[in-house]
N, C-alpha and C positions, 0 to 999 in steps of 0.2 A: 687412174681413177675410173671407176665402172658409175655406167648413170643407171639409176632403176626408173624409169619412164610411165608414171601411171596415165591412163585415159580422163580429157577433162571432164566427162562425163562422172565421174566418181563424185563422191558427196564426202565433204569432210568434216568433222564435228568432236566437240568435247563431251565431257558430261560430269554428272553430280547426283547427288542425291538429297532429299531432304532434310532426315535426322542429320546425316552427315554434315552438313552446312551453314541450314536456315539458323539455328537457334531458336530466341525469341520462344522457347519452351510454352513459359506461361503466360503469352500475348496475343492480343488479338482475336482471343475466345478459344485459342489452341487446348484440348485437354492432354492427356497424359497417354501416349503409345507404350507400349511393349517396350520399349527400349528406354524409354526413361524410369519404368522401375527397372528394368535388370540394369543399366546403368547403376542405380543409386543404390544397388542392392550390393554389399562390401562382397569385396573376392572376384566378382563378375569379371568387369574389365579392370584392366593393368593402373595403376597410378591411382585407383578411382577416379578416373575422368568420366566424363558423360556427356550428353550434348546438349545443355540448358544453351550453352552462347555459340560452340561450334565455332563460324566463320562467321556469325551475325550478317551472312549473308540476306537474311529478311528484311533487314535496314540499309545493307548495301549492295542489293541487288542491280542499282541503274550502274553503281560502279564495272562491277562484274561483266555485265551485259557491255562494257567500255572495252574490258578485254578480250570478249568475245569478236566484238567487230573486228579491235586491230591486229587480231589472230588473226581475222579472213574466213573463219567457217564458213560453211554453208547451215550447220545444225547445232541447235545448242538441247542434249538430252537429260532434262531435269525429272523429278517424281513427286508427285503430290500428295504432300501429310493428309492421308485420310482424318486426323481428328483435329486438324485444322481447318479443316470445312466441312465435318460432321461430325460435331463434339460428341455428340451419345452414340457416333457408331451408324445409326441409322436414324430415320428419320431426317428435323429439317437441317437445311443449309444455314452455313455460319457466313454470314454477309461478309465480314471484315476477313476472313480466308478466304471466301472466293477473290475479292477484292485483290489482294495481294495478287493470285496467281493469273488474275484480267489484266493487273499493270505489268507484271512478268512478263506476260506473253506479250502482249501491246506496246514492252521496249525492245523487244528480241525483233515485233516485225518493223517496228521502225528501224530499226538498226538494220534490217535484210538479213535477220538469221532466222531460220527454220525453227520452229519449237518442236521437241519430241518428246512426248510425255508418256513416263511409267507410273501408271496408275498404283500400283505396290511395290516397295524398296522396303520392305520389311516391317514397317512401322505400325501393326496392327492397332486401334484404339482400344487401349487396357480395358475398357469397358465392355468390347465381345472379348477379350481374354477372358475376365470373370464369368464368363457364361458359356465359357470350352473353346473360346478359340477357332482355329483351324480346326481343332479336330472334332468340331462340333457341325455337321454339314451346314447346318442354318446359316453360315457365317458364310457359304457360298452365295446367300439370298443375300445379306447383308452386302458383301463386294460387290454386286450384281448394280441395286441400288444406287450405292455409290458411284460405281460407273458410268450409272446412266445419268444419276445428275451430271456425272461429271463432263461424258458426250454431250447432254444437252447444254451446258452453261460454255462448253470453248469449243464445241465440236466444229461452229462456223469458223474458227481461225486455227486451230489445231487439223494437221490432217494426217499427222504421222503419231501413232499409239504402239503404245506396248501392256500387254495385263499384267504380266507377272515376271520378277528380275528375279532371276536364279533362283528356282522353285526347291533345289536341291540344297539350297545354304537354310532355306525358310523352313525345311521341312526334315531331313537327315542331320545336318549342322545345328540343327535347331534345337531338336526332339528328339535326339538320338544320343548323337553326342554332346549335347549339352552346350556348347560355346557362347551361342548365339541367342539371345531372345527367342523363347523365354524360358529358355536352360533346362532341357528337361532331358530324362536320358531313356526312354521306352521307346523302343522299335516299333512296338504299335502304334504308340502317338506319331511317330514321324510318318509310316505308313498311309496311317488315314489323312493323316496333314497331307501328305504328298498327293493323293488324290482330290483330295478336295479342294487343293489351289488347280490342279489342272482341270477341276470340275466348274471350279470358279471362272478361269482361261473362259473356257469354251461358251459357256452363258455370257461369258460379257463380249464373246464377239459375235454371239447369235445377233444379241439387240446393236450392236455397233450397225453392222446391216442395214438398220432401217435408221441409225440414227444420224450416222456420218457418212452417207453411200458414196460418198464420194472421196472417201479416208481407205488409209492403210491401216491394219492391224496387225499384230503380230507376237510374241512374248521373244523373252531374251534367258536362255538358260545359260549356266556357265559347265565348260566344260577341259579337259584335261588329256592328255596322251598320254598312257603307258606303251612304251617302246619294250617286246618281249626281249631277257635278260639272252638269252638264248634261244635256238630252235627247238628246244622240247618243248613237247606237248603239254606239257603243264605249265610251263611260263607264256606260251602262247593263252593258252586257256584261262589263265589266271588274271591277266591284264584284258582279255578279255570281259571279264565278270565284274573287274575294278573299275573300267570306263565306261561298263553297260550302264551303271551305278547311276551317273551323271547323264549318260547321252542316250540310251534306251528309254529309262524308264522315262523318261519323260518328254521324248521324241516318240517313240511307236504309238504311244495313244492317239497324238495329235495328226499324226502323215499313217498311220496304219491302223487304228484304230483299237489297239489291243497295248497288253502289258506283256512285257519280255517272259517267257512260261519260266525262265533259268530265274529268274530272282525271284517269280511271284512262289516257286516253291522253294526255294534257298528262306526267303524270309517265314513260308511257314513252317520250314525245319525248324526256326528260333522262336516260334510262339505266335507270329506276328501274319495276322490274315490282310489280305487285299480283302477291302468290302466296297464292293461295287453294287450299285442298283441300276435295275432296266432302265434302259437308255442310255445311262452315264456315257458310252464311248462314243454314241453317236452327238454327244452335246459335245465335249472333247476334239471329236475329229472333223471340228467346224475349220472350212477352208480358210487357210491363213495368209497375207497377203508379202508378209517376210517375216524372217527370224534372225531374232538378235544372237547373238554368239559374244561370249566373254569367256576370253581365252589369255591365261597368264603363266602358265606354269607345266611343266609335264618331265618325264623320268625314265629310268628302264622299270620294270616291275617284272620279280621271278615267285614264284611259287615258294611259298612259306606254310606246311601247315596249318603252325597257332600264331598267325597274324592278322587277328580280326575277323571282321565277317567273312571276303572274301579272300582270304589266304593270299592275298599278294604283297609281295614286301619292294615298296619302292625304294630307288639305288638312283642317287643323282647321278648325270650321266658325264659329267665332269666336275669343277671345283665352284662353277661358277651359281653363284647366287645373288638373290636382291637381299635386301638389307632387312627384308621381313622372312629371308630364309628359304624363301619360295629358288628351288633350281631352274636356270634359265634355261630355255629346249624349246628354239623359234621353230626347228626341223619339226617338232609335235603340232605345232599351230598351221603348219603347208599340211600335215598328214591329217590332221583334223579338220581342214578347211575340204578337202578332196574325199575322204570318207564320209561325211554330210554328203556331199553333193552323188556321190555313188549309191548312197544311202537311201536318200532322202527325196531326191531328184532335183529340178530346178528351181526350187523355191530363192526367191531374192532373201539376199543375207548380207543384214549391215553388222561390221564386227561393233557390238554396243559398250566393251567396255575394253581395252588393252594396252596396259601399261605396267612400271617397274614402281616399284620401293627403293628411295634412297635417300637417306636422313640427312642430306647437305642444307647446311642454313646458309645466311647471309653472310659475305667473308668481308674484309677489315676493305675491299673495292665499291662496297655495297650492293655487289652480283650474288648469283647463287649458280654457280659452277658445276653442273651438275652433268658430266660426262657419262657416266656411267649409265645413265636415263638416256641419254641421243644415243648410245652404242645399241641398248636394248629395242628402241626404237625402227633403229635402220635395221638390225635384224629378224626383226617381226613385220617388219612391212618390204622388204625383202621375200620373206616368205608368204605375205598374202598376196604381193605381185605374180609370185610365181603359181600361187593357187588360182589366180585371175588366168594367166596362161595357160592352165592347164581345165581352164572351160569353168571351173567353177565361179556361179553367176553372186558376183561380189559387186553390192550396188551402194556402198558406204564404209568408212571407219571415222570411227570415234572414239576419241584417246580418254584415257582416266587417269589421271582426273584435271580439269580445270584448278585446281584448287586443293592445296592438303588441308584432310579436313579428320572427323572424328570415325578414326577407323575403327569403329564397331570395338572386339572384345581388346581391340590392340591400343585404345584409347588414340590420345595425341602422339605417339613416339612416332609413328608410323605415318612416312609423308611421299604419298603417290602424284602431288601433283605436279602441273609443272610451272603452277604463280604460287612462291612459297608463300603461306602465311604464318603472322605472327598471334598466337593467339590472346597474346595478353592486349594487344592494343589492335588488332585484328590487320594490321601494315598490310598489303600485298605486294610481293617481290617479284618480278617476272625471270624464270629461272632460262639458263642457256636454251634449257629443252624447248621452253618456249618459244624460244626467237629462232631455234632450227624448225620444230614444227609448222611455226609461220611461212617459213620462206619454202617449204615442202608443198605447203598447202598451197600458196601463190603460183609452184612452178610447177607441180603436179609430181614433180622430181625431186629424186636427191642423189647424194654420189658416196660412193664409198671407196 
């Protein structure tokens, strides 16, 4: 047996998200996101599930926060329904929302867990949808607002933020290819969306400055490694172009101040212009204090012609998969952890989301057995040990999920966490993962 020995200085934590969890849809003055019509919209997501009840986590939150503790985190990284405490979008505060997210926070510090809050997890209020959305700039102004309420009402007990989780799922996934709220499929719409969330980013950590100077800030993108099929130059160049996708376009604005010139002309060969206005980079390339990284997946990629925008055709690199399909490739998450850092330079980086898919329920012992999820585990923190070792400044990880919950277009089939739930009677099950995760977290260690 080999011990992987991490520093106790590291910070360990789970996370979740709101639509995914909370429920309580139509409570407590909640209006309607982006996501509960494209939920309720037939064909969207699988089974027609949606996330009216979720994990009714918004009624069992004290519970939750119970296995947070006896986890050990150090950080519990939740996000807050924007139109749960700003029904119309903009303008005032919803008392009985903020309320809720006061007692959140207020049993996380009682308990000695960190709060870390993602100000956007996708759930725009359908109300700036009807008036353009992201792809309407003003809706920059609107998050802006929102954030600052949201600085000023927890900014005192809150000191760890995030603006925006995977700008790339909100705005390409979204708007492009259609999967994802609010299903649309125009490479302009995704284009402008994609600017205008990191347009959003940058203004909401101008004012963070003056509102939590004593906070961190930062956004969390997700991102991916293509492994070139071979040494030609075309499958170099190709997996190139495929992960600029994810990790340029939305990393160079913020650390260099500009957009990658290979996509910004790739996208105007297909119709689709960057529209930038004076200033825009320099609001964008506001000094950030760490970056989230959500890293699950990655592949070989060779040169393909007519395979999409970027002519790369991904080739799983053995047989191994999660249960959502996704091929496992921990070796992409060391290469991706040390390319940032080459990249990018020292910026502190907590991994914000990383974990497996696997649809094990409760067995006739009344465990949930879930091997497959501690193998994926030890070999992703395996490799971000070894990207610690190799200088890259790693100041946290945080597993996904606490909780299986409503995986977006995948509905309920789809279960990442590692306390199963039951969603007819909402049970919580604490799965193997979780009681190896604990005792990792306890000992800093684990063995393989």
């Amino acid at each position: 047996m080999t011990t992987i020995q991490f520093p106790d200085k590291l910070k360990w934590g789970a996370a979740t998200a709101s639509y995914q969890i909370e429920g309580a849809a139509k409570e407590g003055g909640r209006t309607a996101s982006i996501w509960d019509v494209f939920s309720h919209t037939p064909g969207n997501v699988k089974n027609g599930d949606h996330g009216d009840h979720a994990c009714n986590s918004y009624h069992m939150y004290k519970e939750d926060v119970q296995h947070l503790k006896d986890l050990g985190v150090d950080l519990y990284r939740f996000s807050i329904s924007w139109s749960r405490v700003i029904p119309d979008g903009t303008g005032e505060l919803n008392p009985e929302g903020v309320e809720y997210y006061r007692n959140l926070i207020q049993e996380l510090i009682d308990n000695g867990i960190e709060p870390m809050i993602t100000l956007y997890h996708w759930d725009l209020p359908q109300v700036l949808q009807e008036k353009g959305g992201w792809e309407n700039r003003e809706t920059t102004e609107a998050f802006l607002s929102y954030a600052n309420a949201m600085f000023e009402e927890f900014g005192g007990q809150v000191k760890k933020w995030l603006t925006i989780n995977e700008p790339w799922c909100a705005s390409f996934l979204s708007n492009y290819l259609g999967i994802h709220a609010p299903g649309k499929t125009s490479l302009q719409a995704a284009v402008d969306v994609s600017h205008h969330l990191m347009l959003a980013h940058g203004k909401a950590v101008q004012s963070f400055r003056d509102l939590v100077p004593d906070g961190e800030i930062g956004y969390a993108p997700n991102v991916g490694w293509l492994e070139p099929y071979s040494p030609n130059q075309e499958d170099i160049d190709a997996c190139k172009r495929g992960m600029m996708w994810q990790k340029e376009w939305f990393m160079d604005p913020v650390f260099k101040g500009t957009y990658p010139e290979t996509l910004v002309k790739l996208f105007a060969e297909h119709n689709a212009t960057l529209n930038i206005e004076e200033g825009d980079l320099e609001i964008i390339s506001q000094p950030i204090d760490m970056m989230g990284i959500n890293y699950y997946t990655g592949s070989l990629g060779r040169y393909k012609e007519d395979e999409g925008l970027f002519q790369v055709e991904e080739i799983a690199l053995d047989e191994r998969r999660t249960d959502i399909d996704w091929p496992i490739y921990s070796e992409g998450f060391y290469k991706t952890l040390t390319d940032l850092h080459q990249t990018y330079g020292d910026v502190p980086i907590y991994i914000t989301e990383n974990g497996a898919c696997y649809n094990h329920g409760v067995e006739e012992d009344g465990k949930v057995h879930d091997k497959e999820r501690v193998d994926y585990l030890k070999q992703h923190l395996t490799a971000l040990n070894r990207a610690m070792e190799a200088g890259v400044p790693i100041v946290g990880y945080i597993v996904w999920s606490l909780l299986d919950n409503f995986e977006w277009a995948e509905g309920y089939e789809k279960r990442f966490g590692i306390i199963h739930v039951n969603f007819e009677t909402f049970e919580r099950t604490r799965k193997d993962s979780y009681y190896w995760y604990k005792d990792t977290v306890e000992n800093h260690k684990f063995e393989r």
